[in-house]
TIDOKE-33422 format. One line per field, with one value per residue (C-alpha): residue in one letter; x, y, z. Coordinates in steps of 0.02 Angstrom, whole numbers, plus 32768, in hexadecimal, padded with zeros to 4 digits. Layout:
<pagus>
type (A ...)
px (X ...)
py (Y ...)
pz (Z ...)
</pagus>
This chain:
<pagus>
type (X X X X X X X X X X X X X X X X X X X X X X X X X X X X X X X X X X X X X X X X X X X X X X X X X X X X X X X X X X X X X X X X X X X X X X X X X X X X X X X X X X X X X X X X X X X X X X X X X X X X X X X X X X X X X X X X X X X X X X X X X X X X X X X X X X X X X X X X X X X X X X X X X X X X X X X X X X X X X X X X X X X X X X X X X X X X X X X X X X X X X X X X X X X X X X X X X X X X X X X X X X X X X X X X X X X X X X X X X X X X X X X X X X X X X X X X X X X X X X X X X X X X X X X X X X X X X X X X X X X X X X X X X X X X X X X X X X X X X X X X X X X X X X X X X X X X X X X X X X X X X X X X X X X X X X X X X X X X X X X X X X X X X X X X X X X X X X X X X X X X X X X X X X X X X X X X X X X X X X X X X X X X X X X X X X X X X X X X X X X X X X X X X X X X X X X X X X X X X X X X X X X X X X X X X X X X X X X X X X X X X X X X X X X X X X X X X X X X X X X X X X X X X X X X X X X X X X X X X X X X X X X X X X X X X X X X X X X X X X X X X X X X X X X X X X X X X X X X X X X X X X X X X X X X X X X X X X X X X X X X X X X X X X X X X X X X X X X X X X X X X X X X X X X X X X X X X)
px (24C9 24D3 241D 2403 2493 243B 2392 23E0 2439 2392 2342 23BB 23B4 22E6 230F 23A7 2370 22AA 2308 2361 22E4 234D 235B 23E6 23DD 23A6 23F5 2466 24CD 2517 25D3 259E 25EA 264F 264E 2639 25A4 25C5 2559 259A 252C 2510 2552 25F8 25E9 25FC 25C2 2526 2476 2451 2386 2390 2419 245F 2509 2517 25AE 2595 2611 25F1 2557 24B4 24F9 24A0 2555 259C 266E 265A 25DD 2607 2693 26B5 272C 277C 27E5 2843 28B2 28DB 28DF 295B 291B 2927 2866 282A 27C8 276B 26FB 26BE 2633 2602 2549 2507 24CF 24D5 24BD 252C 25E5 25D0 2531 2539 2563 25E7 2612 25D3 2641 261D 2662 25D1 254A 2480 2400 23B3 2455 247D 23DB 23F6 2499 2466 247C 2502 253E 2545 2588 25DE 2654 25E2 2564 260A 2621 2572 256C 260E 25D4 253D 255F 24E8 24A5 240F 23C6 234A 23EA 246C 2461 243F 24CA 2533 24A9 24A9 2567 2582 262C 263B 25D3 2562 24AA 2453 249F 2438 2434 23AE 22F5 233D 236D 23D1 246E 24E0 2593 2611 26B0 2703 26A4 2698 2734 26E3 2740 2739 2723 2714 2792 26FC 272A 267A 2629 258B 255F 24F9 25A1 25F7 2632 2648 2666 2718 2711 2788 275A 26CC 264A 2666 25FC 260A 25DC 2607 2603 2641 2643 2607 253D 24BA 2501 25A2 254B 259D 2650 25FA 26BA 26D6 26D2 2759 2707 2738 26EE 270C 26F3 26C6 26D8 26D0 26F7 26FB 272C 26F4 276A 2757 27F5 2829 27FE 273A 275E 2789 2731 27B1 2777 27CB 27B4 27E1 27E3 27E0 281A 277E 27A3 2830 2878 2929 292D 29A5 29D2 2918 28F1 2885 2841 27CE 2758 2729 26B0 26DF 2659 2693 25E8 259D 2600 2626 26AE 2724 27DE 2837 28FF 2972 29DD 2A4A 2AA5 2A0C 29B8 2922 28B2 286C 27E5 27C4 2764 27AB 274E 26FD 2662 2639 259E 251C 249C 2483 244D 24F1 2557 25D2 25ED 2686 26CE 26E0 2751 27E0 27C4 2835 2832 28CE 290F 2946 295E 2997 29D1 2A69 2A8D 2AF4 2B1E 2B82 2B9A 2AFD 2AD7 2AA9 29FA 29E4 2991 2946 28D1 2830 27B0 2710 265D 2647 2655 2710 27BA 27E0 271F 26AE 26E1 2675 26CE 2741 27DA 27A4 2794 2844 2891 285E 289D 2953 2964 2924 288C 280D 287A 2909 2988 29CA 2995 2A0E 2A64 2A3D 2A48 2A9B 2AA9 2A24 297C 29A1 28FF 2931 28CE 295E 293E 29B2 2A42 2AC3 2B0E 2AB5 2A8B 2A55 29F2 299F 29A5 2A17 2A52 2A0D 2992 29F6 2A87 2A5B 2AEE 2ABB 2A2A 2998 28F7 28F4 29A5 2951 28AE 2851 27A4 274A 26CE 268D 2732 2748 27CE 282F 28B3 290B 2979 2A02 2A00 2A11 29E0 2948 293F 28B7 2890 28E4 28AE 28F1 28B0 2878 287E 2841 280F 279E 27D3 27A2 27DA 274F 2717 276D 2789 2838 27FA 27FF 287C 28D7 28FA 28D5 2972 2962 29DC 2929 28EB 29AE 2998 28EC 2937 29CB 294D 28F9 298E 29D2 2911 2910 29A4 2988 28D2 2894 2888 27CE 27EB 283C 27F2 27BC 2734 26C8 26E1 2651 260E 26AC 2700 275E 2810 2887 293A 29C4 2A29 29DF 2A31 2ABB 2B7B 2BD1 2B1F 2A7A 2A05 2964 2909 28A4 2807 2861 28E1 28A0 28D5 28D2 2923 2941 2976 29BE 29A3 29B3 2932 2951 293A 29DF 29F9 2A98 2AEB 2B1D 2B5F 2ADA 2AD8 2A52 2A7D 29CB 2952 299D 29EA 2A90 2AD4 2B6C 2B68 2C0B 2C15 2B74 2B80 2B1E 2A80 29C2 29B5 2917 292D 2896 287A 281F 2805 2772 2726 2707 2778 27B0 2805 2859 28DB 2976 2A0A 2ACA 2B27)
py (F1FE F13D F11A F1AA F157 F0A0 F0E9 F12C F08C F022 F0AC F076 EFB2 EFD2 F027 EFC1 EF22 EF23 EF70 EEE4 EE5C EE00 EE1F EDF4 ED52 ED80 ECE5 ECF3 EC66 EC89 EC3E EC54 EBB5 EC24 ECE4 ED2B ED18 ED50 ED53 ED0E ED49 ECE4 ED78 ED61 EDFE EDE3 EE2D EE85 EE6B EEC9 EEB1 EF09 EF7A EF46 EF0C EE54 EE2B EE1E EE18 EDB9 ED6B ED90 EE3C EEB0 EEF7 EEDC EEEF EEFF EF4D EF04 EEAB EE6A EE30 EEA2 EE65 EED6 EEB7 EEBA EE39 EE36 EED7 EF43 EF48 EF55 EED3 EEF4 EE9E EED5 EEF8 EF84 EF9C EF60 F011 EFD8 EF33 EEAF EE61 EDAD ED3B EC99 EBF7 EBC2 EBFA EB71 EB41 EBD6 EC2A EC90 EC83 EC7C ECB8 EC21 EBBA EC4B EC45 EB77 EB93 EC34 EBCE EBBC EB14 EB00 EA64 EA62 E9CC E98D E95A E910 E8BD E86F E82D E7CE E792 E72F E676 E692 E73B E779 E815 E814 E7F5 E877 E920 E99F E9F7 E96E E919 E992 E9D2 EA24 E9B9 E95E E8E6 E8EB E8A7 E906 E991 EA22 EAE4 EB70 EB25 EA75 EA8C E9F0 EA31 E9CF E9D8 E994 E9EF EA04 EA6A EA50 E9F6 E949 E8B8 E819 E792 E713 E767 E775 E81C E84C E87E E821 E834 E78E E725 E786 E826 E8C0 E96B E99C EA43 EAC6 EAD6 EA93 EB05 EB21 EB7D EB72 EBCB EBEC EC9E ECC9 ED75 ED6F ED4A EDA8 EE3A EE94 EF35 EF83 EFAE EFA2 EF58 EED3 EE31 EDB1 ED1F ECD0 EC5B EC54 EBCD EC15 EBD6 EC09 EBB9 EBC1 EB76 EB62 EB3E EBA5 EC0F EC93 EC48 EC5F ED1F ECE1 ECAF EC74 EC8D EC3E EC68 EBF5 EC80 EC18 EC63 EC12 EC74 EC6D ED11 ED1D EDB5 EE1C EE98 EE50 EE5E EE1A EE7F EE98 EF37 EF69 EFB8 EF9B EFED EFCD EFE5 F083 F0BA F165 F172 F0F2 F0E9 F081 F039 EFC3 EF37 EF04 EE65 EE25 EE66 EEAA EF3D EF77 EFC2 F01F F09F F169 F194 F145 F110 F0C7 F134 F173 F101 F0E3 F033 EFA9 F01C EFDA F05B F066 EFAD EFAB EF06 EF31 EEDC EE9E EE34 EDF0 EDB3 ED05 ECC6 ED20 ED03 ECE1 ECAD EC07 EBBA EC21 ECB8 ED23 EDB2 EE67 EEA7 EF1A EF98 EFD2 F075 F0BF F131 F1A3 F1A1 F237 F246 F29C F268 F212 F1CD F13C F0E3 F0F0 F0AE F020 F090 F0D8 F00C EFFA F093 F058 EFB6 F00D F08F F136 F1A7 F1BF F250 F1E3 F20F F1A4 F195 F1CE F1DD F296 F278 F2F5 F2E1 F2D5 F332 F357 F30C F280 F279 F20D F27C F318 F328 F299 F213 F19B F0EE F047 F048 F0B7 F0DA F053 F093 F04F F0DA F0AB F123 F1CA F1D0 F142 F178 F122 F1AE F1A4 F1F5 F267 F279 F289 F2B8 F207 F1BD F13F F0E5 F062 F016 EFA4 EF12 EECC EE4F EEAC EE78 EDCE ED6E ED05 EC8C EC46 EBA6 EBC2 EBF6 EC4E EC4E ECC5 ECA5 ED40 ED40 EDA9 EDC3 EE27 EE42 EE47 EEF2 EF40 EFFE F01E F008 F0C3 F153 F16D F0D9 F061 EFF0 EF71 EEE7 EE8A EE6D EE4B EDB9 ED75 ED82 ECFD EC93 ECA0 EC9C EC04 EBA1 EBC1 EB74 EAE8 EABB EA8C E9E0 E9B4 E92C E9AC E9A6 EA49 EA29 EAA0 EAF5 EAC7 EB38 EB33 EBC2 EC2E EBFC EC97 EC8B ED09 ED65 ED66 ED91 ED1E ED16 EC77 EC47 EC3F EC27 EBD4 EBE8 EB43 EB0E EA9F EA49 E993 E91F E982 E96D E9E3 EA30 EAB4 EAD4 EB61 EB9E EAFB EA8E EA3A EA11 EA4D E9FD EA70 EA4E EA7E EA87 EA99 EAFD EAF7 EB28 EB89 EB11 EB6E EB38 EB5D EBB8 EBF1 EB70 EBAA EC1A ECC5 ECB5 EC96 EBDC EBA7 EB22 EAB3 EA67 E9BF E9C1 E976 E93D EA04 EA5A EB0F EB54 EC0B EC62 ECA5 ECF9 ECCE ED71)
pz (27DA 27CA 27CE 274B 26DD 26E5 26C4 2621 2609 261A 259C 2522 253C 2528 248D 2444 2447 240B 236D 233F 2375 23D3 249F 2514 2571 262F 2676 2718 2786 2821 288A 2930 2970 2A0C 2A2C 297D 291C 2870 27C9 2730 2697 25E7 2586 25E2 264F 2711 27B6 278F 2756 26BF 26C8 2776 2765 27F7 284B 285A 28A2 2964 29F4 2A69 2A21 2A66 2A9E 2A0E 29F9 2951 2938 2875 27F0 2743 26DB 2630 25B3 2544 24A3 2426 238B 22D2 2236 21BE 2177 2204 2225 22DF 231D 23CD 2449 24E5 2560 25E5 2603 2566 254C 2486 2472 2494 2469 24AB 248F 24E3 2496 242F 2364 22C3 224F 21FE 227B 22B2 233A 2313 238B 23AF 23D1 243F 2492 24B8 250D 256D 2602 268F 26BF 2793 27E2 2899 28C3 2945 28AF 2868 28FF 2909 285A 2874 2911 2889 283A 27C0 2775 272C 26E1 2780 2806 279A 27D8 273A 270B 271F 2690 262A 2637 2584 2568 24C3 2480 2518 24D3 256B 2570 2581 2583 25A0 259C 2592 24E5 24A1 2473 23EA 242C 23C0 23D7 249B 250B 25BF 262A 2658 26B1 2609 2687 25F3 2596 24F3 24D4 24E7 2591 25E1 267E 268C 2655 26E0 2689 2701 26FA 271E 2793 27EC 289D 2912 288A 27CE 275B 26A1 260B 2555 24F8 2457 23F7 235E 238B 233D 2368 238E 23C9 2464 2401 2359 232C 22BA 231C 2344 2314 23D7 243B 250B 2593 2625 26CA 2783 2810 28E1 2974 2A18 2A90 2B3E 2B00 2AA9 29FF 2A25 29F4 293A 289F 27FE 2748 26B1 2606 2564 24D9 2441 2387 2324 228B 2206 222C 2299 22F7 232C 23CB 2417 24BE 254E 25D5 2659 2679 2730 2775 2824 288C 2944 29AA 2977 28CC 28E2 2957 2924 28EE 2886 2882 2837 2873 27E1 282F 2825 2798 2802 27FE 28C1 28F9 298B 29E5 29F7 2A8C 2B2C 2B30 2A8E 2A53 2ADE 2AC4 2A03 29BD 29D0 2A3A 2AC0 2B4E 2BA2 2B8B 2AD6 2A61 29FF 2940 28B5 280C 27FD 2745 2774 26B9 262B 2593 2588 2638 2655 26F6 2774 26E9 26DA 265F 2695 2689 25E6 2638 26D3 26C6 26F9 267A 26C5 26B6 2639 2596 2597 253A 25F1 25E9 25AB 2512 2488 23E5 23AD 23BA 2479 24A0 2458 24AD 2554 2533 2501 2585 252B 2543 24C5 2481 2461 24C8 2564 2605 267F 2723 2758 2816 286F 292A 29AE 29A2 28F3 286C 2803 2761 26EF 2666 260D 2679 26C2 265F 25F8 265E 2658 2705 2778 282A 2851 28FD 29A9 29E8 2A95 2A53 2A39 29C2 294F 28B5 28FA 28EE 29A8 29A2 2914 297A 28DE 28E5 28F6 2874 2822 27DC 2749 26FA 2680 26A0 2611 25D4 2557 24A1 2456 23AE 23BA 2311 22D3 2310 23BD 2463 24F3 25BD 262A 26C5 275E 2820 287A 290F 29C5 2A73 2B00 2B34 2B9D 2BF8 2BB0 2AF1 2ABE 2AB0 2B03 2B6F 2AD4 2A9E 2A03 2A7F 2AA2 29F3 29B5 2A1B 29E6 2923 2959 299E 28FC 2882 28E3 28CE 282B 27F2 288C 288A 2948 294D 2961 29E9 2A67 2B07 2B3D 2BB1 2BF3 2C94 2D22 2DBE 2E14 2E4D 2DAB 2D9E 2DB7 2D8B 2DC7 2DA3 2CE9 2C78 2CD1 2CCA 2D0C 2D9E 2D76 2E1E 2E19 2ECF 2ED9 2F41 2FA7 2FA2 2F80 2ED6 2E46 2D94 2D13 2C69 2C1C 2B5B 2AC5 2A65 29E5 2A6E 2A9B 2B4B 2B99 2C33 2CBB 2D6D 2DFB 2EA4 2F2E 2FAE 3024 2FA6 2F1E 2E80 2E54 2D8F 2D54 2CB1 2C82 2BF7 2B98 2AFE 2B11 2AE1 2B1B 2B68 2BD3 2C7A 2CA0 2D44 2D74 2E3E 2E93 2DE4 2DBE 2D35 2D43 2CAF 2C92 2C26 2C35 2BD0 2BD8 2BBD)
</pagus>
């Protein structure tokens, strides 16, 4: 059914576009810096590749298995007189929302400045490294984004075709080493980045067009930017996105919201399920049934990830006191009042918890083995399926044992005023568990990827330091640790029982003391004074390091 549905959708691209004489920009960029490699897209549109109509999201990289389909930005809300502004993207079946590059003073977007900045920014913090490491630097010795960073001011900065671009207002995060207020790379300047990769890119919506919603546009302008690390821990299965929604016009709206569409496919995208942790503001996805597909393009098997995108900045979050998602929900692939949006108002619905009819979505679950379809009877809610499939008593659609699909869905902040002249942040993770055998109903618990999203919530608002030693593991033998998870011992068997030293750190890289002792050759720490939580121990013994995980329960 897929392959039918994107030879419609490339029918319509074909048609759209020609029409109005002016085609999307093709141009992809890639994190792929640890386990993930995930496309970012000029329009502002992640995960995919439009051109192919394929997945691009792949887990672990070089596998040809892909943990996510498509996502995009959605935005809704009303000016003083109560008219609905929308923007949004899907599959461009119409058109498009976003068109790279940032609004004029006008406030608007042409084609050809849109074309120029159709580009994605790439720089990892070894080239960082390196061009510190110079006295003296030259266009020929300065690696090229770091040239042409599109920060303020910059005279060779550069976009799509090496177009010039004139940047006069602030744009990309640079470190001022001459405190000018300008950046140049050859006087020093450098790009400042999140994590050992960044990418970064600019998208506004009002372009050319506004053609998927056909709503009138918000006049906003977003800096985009993604970012990895690679570690050797648990923080290889994440990549962080952050997006600076900027007001650009002169209208204050009110009761807006910012969202994110899913189209999670897990593998092959017709037998998946979909849930809701709400402590941390993420939407999981995971597969109904064992083995993934039987033998369709990007399907796992029997070991198959668990998947979230956790909302790790809202707004309206301050430190230590966090708002609630808006709303978590799902819609189908058909053309029904629970289906594909396909007007302003449908865009706004989803973003406020109704179906296309108007009314609410709901919670109609009603005990094991009993369909869940959040729609007619139950109580109106806020989120859906927020029960760990583990408990056959908690709404999750393995409880339900609905029939599997091809799920997507909306997360949401709630509602908030966004003036003109102000901006707000977005910030998101993707995140994924290995495969493993235990991934589907009905052994499947959400406990693993609950853990992965505090590792991410906790490097967000903690950056790892880039200096952190973290050296790569050599031939030796794998480290094991037991019992793991651990209580009050943690056992690491050794080769021998020579000189060794140690270390035992979290997932933001601070080193922990413990007591050990060797008793022959099995290193015994005492771990009754760490918090619960994932930590890591590295070992240095014979010049070889061995490195594993473990959790304190």
């Amino acid at each position: 059914m897929r392959n039918l549905y994107l030879l419609l959708l490339a029918a319509c691209l074909i048609e759209a576009y020609p029409s109005k004489g002016q085609t999307a920009f093709p141009y992809i960029n890639y994190v792929d810096i640890n386990h993930i490699k995930a496309a970012a897209l000029v329009h502002g549109d992640l995960w995919w590749n439009p051109t192919q109509q394929v997945a691009s999201c792949e887990f672990p990289k070089s596998s040809g298995k892909h943990i996510q389909f498509a996502s995009s930005l959605w935005l809704s809300g009303f000016d003083a007189g109560n008219n609905l502004h929308v923007a949004a993207q899907t599959y461009r079946q119409t058109g498009n929302d976003y068109w790279p590059g940032p609004l004029d003073n006008n406030d608007t977007l042409t084609y050809a400045t849109s074309q120029s900045w159709a580009y994605i920014w790439k720089i990892n913090q070894s080239d960082i490294n390196a061009f510190n490491a110079l006295t003296t630097h030259t266009a020929a010795n300065t690696p090229t984004d770091i040239l042409r960073w599109p920060a303020k001011g910059n005279p060779y900065a550069q976009g799509a075709g090496s177009n010039l671009l004139n940047i006069n207002q602030d744009m990309a995060p640079f470190v001022d080493v001459n405190a000018d207020g300008v950046y140049n790379a050859l006087q020093g300047d450098y790009p400042a980045i999140k994590g050992d990769q960044t990418l970064f890119w600019v998208f506004s919506d009002n372009g050319p067009t506004h053609s998927e919603t056909h709503a009138a546009p918000f006049k906003v302008e977003i800096h985009a930017m993604a970012y990895a690390y690679s570690r050797g821990t648990m923080v290889d299965n994440m990549v962080f996105y952050e997006y600076q929604i900027i007001n650009k016009s002169n209208i204050n709206y009110q009761q807006f919201r910012v969202g994110l569409f899913s189209d999670a496919d897990l593998g092959y995208f017709a037998d998946d399920y979909i849930g809701f942790d709400s402590s941390h503001r993420m939407g999981i996805e995971y597969n109904s049934v064992s083995p993934d597909g039987m033998g369709q393009a990007n399907y796992y098997g029997t070991h198959i990830p668990i998947t979230g995108v956790t909302l790790l900045h809202l707004p309206g979050d301050a430190p230590a006191n966090y708002v609630p998602a808006g709303n978590f929900r799902y819609y189908n692939n058909d053309n029904t009042v629970m289906g594909n949006p396909n007007s302003p108002i449908n865009y706004n619905q989803y973003l406020r918890g109704m179906w296309r009819d108007s009314t609410s979505v709901t919670n109609d679950f009603a005990g094991y083995g009993v369909p869940s379809t959040c729609y007619g009877s139950g109580s109106s809610c806020n989120y859906v399926y927020t029960g760990n499939p583990a408990d056959t008593s908690q709404w999750s659609e393995c409880a339900s044992q609905n029939p599997i699909g091809d799920r997507r869905y909306i997360i949401n902040s709630g509602d908030f005023s966004f003036n003109a002249g102000s901006s707000e942040t977005l910030g998101f993770a993707l995140i994924t568990t290995f495969p493993d055998s235990n991934n589907t109903c009905p052994n499947v618990s959400f406990d693993s990827i609950i853990i992965y999203a505090d590792t991410a919530w906790a490097i967000y608002r903690n950056s790892l330091p880039t200096a952190v030693s973290m050296l790569a593991a050599n031939n030796a033998a794998p480290l094991i640790a037991y019992p793991n998870p651990c209580g009050n011992e943690l056992c690491l068997p050794l080769q021998d029982a020579g000189a060794y030293t140690y270390r035992v750190f979290n997932t933001l890289g601070q080193s922990f003391e413990l007591a050990a002792t060797l008793k022959g050759a099995v290193l015994s720490f005492n771990t009754g004074s760490l918090p619960s939580g994932l930590y890591y121990v590295q070992i240095m013994a014979d010049k070889q390091y061995r490195r594993c995980s473990f959790i304190k329960q």
